[in-house]
C-alpha positions in Angstrom: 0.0 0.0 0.0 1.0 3.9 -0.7 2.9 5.5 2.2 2.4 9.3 0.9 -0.4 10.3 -1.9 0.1 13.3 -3.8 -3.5 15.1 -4.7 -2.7 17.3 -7.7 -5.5 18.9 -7.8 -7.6 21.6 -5.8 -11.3 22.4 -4.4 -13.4 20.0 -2.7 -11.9 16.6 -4.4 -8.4 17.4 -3.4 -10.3 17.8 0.5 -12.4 14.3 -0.7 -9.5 12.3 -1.4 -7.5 14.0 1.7 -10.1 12.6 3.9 -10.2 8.7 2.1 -5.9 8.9 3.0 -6.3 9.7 6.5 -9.2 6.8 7.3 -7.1 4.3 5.1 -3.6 5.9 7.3 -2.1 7.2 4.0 -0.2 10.4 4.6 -1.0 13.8 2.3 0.2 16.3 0.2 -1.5 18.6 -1.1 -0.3 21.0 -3.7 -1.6 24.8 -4.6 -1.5 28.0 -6.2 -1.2 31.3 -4.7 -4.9 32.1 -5.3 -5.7 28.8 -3.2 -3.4 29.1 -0.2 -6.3 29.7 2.2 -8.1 26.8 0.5 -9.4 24.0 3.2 -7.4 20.9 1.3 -4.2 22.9 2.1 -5.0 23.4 6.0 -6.1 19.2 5.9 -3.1 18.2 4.2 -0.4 16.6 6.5 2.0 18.3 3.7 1.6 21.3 1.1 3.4 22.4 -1.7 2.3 25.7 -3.4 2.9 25.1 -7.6 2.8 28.2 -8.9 0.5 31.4 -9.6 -3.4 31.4 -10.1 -3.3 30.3 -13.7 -3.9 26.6 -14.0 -1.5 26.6 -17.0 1.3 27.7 -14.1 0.1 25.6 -11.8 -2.2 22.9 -11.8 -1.7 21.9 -15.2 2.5 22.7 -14.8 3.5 19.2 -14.8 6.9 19.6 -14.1 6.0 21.2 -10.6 3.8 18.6 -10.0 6.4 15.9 -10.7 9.3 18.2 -8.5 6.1 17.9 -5.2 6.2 14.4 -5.5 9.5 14.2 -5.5 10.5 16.5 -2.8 8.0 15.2 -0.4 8.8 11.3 -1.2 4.8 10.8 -2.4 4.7 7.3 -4.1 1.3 7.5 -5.7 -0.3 10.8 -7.0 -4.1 11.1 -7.3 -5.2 13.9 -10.2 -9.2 13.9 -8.9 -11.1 15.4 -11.8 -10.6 18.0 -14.6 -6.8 19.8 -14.6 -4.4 16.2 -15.5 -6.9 13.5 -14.5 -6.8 12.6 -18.6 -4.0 13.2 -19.7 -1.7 10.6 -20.8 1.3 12.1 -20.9 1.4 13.3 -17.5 0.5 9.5 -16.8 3.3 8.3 -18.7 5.3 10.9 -16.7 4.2 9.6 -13.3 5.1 6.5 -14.5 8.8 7.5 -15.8 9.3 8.5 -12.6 8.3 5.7 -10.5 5.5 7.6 -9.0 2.1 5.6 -9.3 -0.9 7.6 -11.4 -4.1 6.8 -9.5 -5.9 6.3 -12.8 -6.0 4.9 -16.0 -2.8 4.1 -18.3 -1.4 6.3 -20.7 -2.3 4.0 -23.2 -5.6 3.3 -22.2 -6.4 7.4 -21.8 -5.3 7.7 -25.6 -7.3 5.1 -26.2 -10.7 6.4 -25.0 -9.8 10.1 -24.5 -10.3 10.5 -28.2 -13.5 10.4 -28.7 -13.5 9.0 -32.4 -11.0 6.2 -31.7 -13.4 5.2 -28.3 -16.0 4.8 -30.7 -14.2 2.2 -33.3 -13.1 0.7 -30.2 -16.8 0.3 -28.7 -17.9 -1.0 -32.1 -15.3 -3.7 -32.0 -16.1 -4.6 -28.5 -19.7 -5.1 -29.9 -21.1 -1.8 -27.6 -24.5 0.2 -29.3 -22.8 3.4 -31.0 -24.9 6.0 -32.0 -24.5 5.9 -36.3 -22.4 8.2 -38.1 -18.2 8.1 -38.6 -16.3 5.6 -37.4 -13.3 8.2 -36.9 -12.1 11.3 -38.0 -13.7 12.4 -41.3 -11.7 13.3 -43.5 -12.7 15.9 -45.3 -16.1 17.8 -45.8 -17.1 15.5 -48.7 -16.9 12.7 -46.7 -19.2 14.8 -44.0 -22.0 15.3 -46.2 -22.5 11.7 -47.8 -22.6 10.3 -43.9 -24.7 13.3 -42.9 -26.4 12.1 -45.9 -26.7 8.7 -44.9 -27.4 8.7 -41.4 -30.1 10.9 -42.0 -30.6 14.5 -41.1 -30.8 16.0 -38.0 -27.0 15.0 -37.5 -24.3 16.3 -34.4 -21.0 17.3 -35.2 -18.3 17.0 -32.8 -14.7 17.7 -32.3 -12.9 14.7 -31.5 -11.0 16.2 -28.7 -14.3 18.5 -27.3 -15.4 19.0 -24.0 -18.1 20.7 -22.0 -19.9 21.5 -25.6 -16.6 23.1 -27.6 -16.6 22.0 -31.1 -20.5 20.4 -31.2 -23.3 21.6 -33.8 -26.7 20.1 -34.2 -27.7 20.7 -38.0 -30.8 20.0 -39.0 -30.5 20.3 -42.5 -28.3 19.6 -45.5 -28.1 24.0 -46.4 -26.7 24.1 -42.7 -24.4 21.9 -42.5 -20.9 23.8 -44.4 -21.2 26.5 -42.0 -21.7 23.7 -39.0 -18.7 22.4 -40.3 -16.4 25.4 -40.6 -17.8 26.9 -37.2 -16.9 23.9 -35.4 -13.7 23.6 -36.5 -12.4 26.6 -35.9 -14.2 26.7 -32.6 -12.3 23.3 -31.5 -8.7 24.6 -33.1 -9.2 27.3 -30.9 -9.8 25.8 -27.7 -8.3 22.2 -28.2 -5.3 22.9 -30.9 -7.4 20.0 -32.8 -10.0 20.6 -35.9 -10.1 17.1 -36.4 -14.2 16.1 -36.8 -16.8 13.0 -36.7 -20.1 13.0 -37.1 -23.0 11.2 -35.5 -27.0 10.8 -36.0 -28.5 13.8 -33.5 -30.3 11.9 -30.8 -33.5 13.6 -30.5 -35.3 13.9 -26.6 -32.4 12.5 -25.0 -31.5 11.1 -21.1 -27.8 11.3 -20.7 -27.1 8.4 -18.0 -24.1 7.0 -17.1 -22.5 4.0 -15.8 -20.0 3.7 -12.9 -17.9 1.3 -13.7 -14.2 0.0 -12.0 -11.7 -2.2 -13.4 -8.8 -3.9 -11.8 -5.4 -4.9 -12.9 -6.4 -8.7 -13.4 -8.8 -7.6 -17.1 -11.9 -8.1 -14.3 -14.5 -5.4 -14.2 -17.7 -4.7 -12.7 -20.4 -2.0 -12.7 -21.8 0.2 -9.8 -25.3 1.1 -11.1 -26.2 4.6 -13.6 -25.9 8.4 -12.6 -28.7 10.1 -14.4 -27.4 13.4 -15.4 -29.6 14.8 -18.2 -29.9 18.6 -16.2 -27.2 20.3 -17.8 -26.9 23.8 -19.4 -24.7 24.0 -21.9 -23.2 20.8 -21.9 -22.5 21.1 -18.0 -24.3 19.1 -15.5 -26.6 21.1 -13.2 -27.6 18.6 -11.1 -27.7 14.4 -11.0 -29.6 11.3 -9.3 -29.5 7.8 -8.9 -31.2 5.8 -9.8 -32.5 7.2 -12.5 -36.6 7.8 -13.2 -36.2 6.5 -16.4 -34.8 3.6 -16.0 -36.0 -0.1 -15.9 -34.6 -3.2 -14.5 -34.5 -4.4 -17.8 -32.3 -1.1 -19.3 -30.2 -1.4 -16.4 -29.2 -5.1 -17.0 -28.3 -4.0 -20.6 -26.1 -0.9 -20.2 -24.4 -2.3 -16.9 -23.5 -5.7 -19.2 -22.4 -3.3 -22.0 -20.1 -1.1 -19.8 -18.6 -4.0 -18.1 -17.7 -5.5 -21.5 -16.2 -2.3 -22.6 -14.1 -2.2 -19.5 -12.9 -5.5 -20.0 -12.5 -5.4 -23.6 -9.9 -2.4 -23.3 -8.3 -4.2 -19.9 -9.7 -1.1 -17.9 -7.8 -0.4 -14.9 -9.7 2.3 -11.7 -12.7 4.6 -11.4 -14.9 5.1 -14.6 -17.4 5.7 -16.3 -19.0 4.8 -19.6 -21.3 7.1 -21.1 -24.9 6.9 -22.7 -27.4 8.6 -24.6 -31.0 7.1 -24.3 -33.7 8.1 -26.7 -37.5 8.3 -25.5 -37.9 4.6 -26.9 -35.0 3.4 -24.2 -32.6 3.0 -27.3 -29.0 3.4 -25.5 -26.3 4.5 -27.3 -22.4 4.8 -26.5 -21.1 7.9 -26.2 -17.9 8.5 -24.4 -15.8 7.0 -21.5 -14.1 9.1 -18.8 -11.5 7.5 -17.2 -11.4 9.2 -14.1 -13.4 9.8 -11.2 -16.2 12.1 -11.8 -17.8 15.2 -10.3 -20.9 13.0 -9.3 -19.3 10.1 -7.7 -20.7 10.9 -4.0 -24.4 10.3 -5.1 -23.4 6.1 -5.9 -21.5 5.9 -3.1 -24.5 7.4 -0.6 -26.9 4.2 -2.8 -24.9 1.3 -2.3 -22.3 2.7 0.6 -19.1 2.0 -1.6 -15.9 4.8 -1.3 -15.0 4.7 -4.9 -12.0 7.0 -4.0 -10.6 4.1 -1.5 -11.4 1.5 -4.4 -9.5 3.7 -6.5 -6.9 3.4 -4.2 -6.9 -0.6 -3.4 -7.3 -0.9 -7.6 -3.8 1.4 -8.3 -1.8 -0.7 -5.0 -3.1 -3.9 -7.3 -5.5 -5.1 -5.5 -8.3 -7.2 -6.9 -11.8 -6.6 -7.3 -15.1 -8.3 -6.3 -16.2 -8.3 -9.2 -19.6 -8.1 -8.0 -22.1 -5.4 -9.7 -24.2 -3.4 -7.7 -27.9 -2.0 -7.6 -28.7 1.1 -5.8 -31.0 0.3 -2.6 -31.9 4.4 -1.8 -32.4 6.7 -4.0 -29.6 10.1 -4.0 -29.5 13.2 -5.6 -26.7 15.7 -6.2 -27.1 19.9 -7.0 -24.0 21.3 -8.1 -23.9 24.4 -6.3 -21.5 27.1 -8.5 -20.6 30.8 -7.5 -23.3 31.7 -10.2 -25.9 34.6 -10.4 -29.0 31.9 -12.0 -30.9 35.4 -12.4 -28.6 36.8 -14.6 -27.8 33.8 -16.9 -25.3 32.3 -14.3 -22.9 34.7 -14.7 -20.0 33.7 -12.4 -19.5 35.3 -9.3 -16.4 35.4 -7.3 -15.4 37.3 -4.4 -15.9 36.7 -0.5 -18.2 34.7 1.2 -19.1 36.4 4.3 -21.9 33.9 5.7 -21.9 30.2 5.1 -23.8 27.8 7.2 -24.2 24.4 5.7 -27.4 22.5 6.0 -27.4 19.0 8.1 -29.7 16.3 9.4 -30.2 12.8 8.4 -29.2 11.7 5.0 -27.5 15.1 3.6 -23.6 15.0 3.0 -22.0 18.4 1.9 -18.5 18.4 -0.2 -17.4 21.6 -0.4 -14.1 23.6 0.7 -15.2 27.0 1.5 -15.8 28.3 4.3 -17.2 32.1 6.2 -14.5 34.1 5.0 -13.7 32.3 1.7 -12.2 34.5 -1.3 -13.4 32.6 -4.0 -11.0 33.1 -7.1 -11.6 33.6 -10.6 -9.4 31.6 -11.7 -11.2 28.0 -11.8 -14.5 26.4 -12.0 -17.4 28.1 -10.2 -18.2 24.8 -8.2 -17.6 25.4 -5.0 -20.0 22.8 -3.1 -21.8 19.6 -4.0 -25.4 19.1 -1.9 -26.4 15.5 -1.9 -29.4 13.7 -0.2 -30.0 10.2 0.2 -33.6 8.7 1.1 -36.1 5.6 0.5 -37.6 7.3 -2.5 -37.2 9.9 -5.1 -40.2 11.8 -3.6 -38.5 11.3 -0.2 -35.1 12.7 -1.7 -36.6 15.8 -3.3 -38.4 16.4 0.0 -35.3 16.4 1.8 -33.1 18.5 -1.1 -35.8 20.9 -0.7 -35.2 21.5 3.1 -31.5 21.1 2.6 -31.6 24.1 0.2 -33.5 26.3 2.4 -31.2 25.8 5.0 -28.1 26.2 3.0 -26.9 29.9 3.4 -24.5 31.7 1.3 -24.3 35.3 1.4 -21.4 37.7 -0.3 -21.3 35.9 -3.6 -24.2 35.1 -6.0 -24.6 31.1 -5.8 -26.8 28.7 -7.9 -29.3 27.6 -4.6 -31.9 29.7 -6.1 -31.7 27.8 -9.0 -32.0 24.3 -7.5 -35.0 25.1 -5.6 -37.0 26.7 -8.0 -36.2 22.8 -9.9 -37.3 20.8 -6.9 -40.5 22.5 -7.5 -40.8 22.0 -11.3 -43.5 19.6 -12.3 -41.8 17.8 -14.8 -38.4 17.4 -12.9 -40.8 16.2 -9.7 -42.2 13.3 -12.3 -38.6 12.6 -13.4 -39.8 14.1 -17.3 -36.8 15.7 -18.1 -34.1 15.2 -21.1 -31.4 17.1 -22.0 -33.2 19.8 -23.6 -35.0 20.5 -20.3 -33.2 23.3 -19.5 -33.7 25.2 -22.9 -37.4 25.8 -21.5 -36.7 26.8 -17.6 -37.2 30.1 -16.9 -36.0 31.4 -13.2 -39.1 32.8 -11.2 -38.6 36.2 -9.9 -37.2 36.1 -6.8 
């Protein structure tokens, strides 16, 4: 087992994973940037390193500096949480290089699935539903329009190293689709250094659900259930639960057989998760596979009481898993609560945070790092907590998420509580009717 973990990585995962250390006696550093020396995974830490200056590109993502922490300190294992390195295979090959173990999945295996094209021809192979279109990078824009052609219109086009929406159009018709396709591109060079293009049939009243899946070093895998996480605005999830209203016994079966073949096809080693669309007619469709631990973890741990983040641990030390797949028994909901004005079309909003008292009681877990007195920067993401209830029931959860948000106070910043209130009240999210066009209709109630 790891003596010393490295967390490189900041917010309330680097605290999450802080926490997992300590129970499991595995000593901590944590690592920083100027604009998060005040930040509550430094003070938790048993060691801290600062990186560099507020930019992530200086510090977070610097990984050279990351590399010299580890090194310094004596950490034998570094964890990379979510976002900043947690994909990217050359600092995994790095770690590696320098006998430092990467919590997470290969370099090889983060090539292999990072790309979004070549996951795809490597779904198909392992015999995974694929949603039709390219089978890799189209070549040019001929080769665009006879698939678009083919497939039939509406179509999606995507960058093949996107994220968080960058490089997607939905055309709806053949006249659309040439300015689709320069748009894009130059949208994904921009923010990826990549044009490169596939294309895929538009799935039309979507679910996005996902399935948690970990994978050991002995080619075994298993599933932990789906993460419904169709909220999202812009390609970012708002909010997720588990299970999902949507699903059936039946659909669940099916996806969690088809993600554990994936995993095992590829040899999957740690935390992941493979990705779905569902149409209205329960069609399932693969989409992508992160291969790290994800944002929403917390809500499948609260459903089957599992630590994922100590699994990740035992899986990386090469230790074998169960193998067993699990079923959630309560049902859990996560809100995503960002330093966001959801009245003024969640602008961000950092500054200080001069109240802060977090909501408790039975069955509500906060992650957050912040605290009274908090400067939040402006630096990084807006997330700066994650709310999650666990009850019986849906009904029961809602109930509860409701209460939780009334309790939760924030004051000094703009936050996103308003927002998740107001949907704990909306008819259709109450009956589980949502997709991932649900948001393109909410409209914020005065307050």
């Amino acid at each position: 087992m790891f003596k010393k973990i490295l967390i490189a990585n900041r917010g309330e995962i680097a605290l999450r994973v802080i926490r997992t250390c300590k129970e499991m006696g595995i000593k901590t550093v944590a690592v920083y940037s100027t604009a998060d020396a005040e930040s509550l995974h430094v003070k938790f830490a048993d060691e801290a390193v600062c990186i560099g200056p507020p930019p992530s590109v200086d510090s977070y993502l610097k990984m050279s500096n990351i590399i010299a922490a580890a090194e310094i300190t004596n950490a034998d294992a570094i964890h990379p949480g979510y976002g900043f390195l947690s994909e990217n295979a050359k600092f995994s090959k790095l770690c590696e290089e320098h006998q430092i173990k990467f919590i997470g999945a290969t370099g090889e295996m983060i090539d292999k699935m990072g790309d979004k094209a070549s996951a795809k021809s490597t779904m198909i192979s392992a015999g995974v539903p694929c949603i039709p279109g390219s089978e890799g990078i189209l070549k040019d824009f001929q080769e665009c329009e006879k698939l678009a052609t083919e497939a039939g219109y509406p179509v999606m086009l995507k960058a093949t190293a996107g994220g968080g929406g960058k490089g997607m159009r939905a055309v709806w018709k053949a006249e659309e689709l040439q300015d689709a396709w320069d748009s894009a591109r130059q949208e994904a060079k921009a923010s990826f250094g990549n044009d490169a293009m596939y294309l895929e049939k538009l799935i039309e009243e979507p679910r996005h659900i996902e399935i948690q899946i970990i994978g050991d070093s002995f080619g075994k895998a298993c599933h932990l259930s789906e993460r419904d996480c169709s909220v999202q605005r812009r390609h970012q999830k708002l909010t997720e639960e588990t299970p999902s209203p949507f699903m059936t016994d039946e659909l669940r079966d099916k996806m969690g057989e088809a993600s554990v073949k994936a995993a095992e096809y590829i040899k999957y080693e740690g935390a992941g998760t493979v990705e779905f669309l569902v149409d209205k007619h329960r069609n399932f469709y693969f989409m992508e596979m992160n291969t790290r631990i994800q944002v929403e973890h917390p809500i499948t741990e609260e459903v089957i009481n599992y630590d994922l983040i100590r699994e990740q641990i035992l899986v990386a030390a090469g230790v074998p898993i169960s193998g067993k797949n699990y079923l959630p028994k309560l049902h859990s909901i996560e809100c995503r609560i960002n330093a966001e004005d959801p009245y003024h079309n969640f602008r961000p909003s950092p500054g200080k945070i001069t109240t802060f008292h977090a909501p408790g009681g039975h069955g509500i877990r906060l992650d957050t790092h912040v605290y009274s007195g908090y400067m939040i920067p402006p630096n990084y993401d807006s997330m700066i907590a994650k709310l999650i209830v666990t009850a019986q029931t849906r009904e029961e959860a809602i109930n509860k998420m409701k209460r939780a948000l009334d309790e939760f106070i924030i004051e000094g910043v703009k936050t996103t509580i308003p927002f998740h209130r107001q949907l704990m009240d909306h008819p259709d999210y109450i009956v589980g009717n949502y997709t991932t066009k649900f948001m393109e209709s909410f409209e914020m109630n005065p307050k």
